[in-house]
N, CA, C and O atoms as CSV, one atom per row, in Angstrom:
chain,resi,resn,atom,element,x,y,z
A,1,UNK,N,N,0.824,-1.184,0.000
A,1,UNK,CA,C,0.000,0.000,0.000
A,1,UNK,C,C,0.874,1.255,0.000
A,1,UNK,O,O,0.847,2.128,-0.867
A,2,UNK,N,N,1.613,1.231,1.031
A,2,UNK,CA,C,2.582,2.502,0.874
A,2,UNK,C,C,3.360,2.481,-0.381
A,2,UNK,O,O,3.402,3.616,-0.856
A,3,UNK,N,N,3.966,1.645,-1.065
A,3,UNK,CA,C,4.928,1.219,-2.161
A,3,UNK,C,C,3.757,1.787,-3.052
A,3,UNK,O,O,4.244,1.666,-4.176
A,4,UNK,N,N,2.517,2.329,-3.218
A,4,UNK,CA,C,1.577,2.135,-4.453
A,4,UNK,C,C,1.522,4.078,-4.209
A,4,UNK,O,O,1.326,4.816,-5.175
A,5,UNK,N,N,1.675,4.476,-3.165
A,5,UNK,CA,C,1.584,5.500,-2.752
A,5,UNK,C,C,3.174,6.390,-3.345
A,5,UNK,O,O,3.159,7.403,-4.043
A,6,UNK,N,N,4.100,5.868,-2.973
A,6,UNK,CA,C,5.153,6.304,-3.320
A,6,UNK,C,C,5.601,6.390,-4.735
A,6,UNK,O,O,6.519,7.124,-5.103
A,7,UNK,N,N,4.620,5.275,-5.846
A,7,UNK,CA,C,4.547,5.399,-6.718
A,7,UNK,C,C,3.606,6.405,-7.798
A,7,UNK,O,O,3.793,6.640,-8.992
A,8,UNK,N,N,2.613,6.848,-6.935
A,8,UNK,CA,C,1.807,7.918,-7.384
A,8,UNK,C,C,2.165,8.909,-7.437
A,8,UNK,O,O,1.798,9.652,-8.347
A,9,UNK,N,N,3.201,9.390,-6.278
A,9,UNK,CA,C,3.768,10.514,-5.840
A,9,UNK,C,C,5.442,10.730,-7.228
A,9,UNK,O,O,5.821,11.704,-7.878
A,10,UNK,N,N,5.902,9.485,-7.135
A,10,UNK,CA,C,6.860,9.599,-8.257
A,10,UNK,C,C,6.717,9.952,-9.388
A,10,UNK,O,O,7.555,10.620,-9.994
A,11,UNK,N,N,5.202,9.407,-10.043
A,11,UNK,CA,C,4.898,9.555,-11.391
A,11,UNK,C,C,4.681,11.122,-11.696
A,11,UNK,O,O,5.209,11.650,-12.674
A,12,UNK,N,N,4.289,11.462,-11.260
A,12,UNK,CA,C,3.786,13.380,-11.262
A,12,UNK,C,C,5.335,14.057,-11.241
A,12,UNK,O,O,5.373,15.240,-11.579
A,13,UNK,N,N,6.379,13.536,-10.943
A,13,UNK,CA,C,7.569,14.290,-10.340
A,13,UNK,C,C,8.064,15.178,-11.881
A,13,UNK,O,O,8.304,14.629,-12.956
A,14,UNK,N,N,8.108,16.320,-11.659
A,14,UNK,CA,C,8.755,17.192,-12.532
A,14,UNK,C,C,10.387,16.741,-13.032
A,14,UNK,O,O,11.305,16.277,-12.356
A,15,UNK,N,N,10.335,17.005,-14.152
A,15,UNK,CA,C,11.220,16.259,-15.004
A,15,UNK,C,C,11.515,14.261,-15.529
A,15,UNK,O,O,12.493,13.767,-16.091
A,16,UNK,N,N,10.438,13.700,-15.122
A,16,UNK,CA,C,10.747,12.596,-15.151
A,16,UNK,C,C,10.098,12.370,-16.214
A,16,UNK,O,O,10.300,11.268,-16.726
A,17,UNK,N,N,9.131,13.294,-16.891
A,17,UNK,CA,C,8.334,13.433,-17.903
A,17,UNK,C,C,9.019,13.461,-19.267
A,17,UNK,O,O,8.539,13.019,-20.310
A,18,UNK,N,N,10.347,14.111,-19.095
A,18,UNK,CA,C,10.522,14.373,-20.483
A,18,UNK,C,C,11.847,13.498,-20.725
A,18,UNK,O,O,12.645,13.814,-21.608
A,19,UNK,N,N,12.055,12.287,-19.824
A,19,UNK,CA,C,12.861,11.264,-19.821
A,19,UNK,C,C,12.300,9.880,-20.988
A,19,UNK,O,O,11.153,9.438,-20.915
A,20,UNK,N,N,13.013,9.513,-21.694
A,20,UNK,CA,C,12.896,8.217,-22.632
A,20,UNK,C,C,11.881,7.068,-21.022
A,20,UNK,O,O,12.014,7.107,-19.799
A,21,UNK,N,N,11.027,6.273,-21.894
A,21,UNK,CA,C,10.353,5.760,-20.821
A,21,UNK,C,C,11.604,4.700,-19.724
A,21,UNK,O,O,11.943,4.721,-18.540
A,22,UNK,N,N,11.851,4.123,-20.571
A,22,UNK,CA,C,13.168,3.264,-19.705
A,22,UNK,C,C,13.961,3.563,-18.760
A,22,UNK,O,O,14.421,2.900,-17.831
A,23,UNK,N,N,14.130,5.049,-19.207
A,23,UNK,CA,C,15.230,6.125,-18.267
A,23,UNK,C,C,14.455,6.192,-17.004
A,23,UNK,O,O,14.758,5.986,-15.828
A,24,UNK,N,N,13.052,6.642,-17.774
A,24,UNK,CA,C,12.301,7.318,-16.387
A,24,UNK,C,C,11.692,6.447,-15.173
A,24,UNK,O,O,11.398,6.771,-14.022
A,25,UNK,N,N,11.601,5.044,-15.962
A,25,UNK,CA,C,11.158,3.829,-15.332
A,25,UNK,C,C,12.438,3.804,-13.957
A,25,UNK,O,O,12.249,4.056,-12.768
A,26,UNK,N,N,14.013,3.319,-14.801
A,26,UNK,CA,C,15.023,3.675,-13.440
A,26,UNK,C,C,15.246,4.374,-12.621
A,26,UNK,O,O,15.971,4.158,-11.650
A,27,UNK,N,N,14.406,5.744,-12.986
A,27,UNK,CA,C,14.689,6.777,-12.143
A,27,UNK,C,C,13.723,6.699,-10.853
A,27,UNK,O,O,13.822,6.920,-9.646
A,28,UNK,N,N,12.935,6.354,-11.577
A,28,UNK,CA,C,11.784,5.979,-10.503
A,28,UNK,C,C,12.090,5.314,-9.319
A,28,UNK,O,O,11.891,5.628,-8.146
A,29,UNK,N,N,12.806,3.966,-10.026
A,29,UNK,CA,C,12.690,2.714,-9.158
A,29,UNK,C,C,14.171,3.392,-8.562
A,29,UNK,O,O,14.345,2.770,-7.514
A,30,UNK,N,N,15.074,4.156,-8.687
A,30,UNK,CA,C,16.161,4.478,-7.708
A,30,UNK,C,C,15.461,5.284,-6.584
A,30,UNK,O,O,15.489,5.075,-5.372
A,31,UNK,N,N,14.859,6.203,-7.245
A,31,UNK,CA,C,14.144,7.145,-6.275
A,31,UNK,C,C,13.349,6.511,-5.038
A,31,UNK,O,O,13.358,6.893,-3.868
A,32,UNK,N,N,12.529,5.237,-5.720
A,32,UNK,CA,C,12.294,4.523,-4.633
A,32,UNK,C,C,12.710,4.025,-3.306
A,32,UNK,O,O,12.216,4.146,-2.185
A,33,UNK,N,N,13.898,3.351,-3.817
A,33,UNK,CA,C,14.788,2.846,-3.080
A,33,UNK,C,C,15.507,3.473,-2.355
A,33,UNK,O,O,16.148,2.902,-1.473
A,34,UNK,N,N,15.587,5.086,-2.597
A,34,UNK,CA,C,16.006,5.823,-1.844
A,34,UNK,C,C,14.946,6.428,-0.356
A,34,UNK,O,O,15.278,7.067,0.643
A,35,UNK,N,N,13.719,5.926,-0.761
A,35,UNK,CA,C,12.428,6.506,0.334
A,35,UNK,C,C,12.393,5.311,0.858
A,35,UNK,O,O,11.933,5.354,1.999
A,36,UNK,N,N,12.789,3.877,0.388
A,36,UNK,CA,C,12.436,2.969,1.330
A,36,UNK,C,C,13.615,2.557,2.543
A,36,UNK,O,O,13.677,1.736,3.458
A,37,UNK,N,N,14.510,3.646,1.969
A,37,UNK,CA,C,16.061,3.445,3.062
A,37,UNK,C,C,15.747,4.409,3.414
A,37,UNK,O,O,16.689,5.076,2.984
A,38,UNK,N,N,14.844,5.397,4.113
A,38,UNK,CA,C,14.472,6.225,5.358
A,38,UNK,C,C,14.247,5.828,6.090
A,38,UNK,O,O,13.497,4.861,5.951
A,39,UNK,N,N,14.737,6.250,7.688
A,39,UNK,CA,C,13.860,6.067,8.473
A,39,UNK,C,C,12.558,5.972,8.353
A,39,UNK,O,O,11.962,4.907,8.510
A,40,UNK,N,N,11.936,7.185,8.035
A,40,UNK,CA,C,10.800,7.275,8.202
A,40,UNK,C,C,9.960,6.525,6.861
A,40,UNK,O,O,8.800,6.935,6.886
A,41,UNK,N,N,10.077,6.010,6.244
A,41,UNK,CA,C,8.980,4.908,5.497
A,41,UNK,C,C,8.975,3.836,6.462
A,41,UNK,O,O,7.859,3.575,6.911
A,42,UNK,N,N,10.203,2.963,7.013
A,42,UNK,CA,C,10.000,2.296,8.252
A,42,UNK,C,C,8.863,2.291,9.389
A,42,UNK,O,O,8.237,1.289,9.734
A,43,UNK,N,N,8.698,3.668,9.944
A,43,UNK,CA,C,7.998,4.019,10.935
A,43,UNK,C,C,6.704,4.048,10.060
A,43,UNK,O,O,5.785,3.371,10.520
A,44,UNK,N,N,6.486,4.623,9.031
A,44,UNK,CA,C,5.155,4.744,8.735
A,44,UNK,C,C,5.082,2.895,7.752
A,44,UNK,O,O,4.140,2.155,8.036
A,45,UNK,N,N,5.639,2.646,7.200
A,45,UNK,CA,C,5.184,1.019,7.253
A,45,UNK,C,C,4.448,0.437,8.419
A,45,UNK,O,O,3.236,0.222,8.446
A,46,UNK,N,N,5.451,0.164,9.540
A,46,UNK,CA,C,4.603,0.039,10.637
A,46,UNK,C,C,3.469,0.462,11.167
A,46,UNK,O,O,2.637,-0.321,11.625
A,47,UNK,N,N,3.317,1.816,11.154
A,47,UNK,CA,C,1.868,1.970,11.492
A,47,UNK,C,C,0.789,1.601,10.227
A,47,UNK,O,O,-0.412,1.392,10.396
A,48,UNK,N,N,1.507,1.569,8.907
A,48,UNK,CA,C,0.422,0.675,8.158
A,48,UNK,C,C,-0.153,-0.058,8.400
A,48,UNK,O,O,-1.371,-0.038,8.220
A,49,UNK,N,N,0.505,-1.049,8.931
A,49,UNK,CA,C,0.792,-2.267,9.563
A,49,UNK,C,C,0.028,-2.538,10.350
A,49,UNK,O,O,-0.459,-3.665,10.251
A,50,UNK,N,N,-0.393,-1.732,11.385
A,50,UNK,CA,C,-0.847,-1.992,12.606
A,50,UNK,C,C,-2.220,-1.127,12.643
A,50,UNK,O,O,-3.243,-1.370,13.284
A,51,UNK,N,N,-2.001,-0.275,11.952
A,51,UNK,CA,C,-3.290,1.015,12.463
A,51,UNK,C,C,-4.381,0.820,11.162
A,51,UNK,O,O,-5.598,0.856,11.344
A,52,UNK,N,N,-3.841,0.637,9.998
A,52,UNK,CA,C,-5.171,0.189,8.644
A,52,UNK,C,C,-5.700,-0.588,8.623
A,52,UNK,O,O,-5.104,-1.629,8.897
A,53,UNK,N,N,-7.316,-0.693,8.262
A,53,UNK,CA,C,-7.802,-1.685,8.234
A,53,UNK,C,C,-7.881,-2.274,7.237
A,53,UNK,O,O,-7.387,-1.720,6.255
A,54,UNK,N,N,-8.557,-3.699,7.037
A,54,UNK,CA,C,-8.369,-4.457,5.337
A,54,UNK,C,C,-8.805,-3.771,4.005
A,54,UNK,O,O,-8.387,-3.751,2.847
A,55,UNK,N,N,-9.944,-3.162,4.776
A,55,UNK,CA,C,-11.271,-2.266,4.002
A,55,UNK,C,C,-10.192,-1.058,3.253
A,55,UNK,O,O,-9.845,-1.098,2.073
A,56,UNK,N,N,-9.836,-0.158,4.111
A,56,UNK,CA,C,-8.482,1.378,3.954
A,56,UNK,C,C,-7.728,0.436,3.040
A,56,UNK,O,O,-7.729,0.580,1.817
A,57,UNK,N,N,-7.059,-0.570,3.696
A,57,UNK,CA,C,-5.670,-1.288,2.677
A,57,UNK,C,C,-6.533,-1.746,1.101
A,57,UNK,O,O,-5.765,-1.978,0.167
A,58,UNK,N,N,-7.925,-1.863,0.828
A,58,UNK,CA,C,-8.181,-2.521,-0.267
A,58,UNK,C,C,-8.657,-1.299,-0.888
A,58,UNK,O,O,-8.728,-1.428,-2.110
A,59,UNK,N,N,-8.941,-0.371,-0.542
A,59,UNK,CA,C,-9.577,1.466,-0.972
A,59,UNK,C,C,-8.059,1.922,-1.607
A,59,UNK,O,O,-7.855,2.260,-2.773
A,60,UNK,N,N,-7.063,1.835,-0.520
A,60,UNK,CA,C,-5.576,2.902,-0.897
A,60,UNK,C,C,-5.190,1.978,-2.544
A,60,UNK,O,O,-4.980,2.601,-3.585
A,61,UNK,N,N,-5.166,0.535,-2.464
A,61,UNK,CA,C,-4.758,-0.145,-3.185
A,61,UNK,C,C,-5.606,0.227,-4.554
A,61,UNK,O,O,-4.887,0.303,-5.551
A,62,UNK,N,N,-6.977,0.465,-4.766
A,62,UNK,CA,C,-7.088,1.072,-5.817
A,62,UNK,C,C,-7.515,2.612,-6.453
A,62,UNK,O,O,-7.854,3.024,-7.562
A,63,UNK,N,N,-7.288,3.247,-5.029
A,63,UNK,CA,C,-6.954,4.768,-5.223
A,63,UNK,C,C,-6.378,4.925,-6.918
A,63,UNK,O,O,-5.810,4.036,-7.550
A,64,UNK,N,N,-6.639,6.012,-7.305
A,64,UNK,CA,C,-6.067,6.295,-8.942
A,64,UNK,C,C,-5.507,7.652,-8.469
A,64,UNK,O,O,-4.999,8.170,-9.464
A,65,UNK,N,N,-5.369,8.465,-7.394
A,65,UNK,CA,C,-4.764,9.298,-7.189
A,65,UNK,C,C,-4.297,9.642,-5.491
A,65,UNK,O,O,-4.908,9.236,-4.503
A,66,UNK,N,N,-3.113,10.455,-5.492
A,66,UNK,CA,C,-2.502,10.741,-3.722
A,66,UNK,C,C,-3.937,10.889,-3.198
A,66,UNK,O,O,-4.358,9.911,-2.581
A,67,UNK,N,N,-4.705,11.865,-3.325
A,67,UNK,CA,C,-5.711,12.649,-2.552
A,67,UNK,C,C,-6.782,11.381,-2.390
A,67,UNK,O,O,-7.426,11.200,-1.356
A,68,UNK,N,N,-6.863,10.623,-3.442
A,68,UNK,CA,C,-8.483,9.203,-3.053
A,68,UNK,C,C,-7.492,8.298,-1.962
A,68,UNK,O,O,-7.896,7.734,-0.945
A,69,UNK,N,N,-6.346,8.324,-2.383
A,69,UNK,CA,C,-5.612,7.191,-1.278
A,69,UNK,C,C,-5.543,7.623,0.136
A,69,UNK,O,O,-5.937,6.917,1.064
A,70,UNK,N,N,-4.963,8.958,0.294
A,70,UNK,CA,C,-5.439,9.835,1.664
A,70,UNK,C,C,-6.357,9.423,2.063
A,70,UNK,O,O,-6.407,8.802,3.124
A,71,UNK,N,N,-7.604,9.722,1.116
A,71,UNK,CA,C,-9.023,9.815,1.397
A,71,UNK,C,C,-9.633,8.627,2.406
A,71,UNK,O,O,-10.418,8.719,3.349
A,72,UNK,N,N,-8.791,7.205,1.685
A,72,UNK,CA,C,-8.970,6.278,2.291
A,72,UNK,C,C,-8.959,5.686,3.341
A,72,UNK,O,O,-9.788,4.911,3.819
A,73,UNK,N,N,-7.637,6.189,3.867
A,73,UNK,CA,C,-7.320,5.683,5.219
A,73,UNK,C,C,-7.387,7.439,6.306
A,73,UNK,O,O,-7.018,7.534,7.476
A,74,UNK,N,N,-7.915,8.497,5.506
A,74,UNK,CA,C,-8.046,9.286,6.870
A,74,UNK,C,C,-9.453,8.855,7.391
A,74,UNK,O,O,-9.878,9.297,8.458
């Protein structure tokens, strides 16, 4: 769920747009990997984890945008 989130948030990112798709695909997936070696995706994994319910986790999962996925689990 968070990984689907971080990916919504990537796709919109200024300049990744006018990258060859392949390029922009790696850039992505580095960028990723750089939010999932935070602390803080850790901490908020966990409270994924613990504080969402199946219902929020099956809403965020087909959210089509940041703001419906919010929507979901506030």
């Amino acid at each position: 769920m968070l990984d689907r989130y971080i990916d919504m948030t990537l796709t919109g990112e200024p300049g990744l747009a006018e990258l060859p798709e392949a390029e922009a695909r790696a850039a992505r997936a580095m960028k990723k990997a750089i939010h999932k070696g935070e602390p803080r995706y850790a901490r908020v994994q966990e409270q994924c984890e613990s504080e969402v319910t199946r219902s929020e986790y099956r809403c965020a999962k087909k959210a089509p945008s940041q703001e419906t996925w919010q929507a979901c689990i506030d």
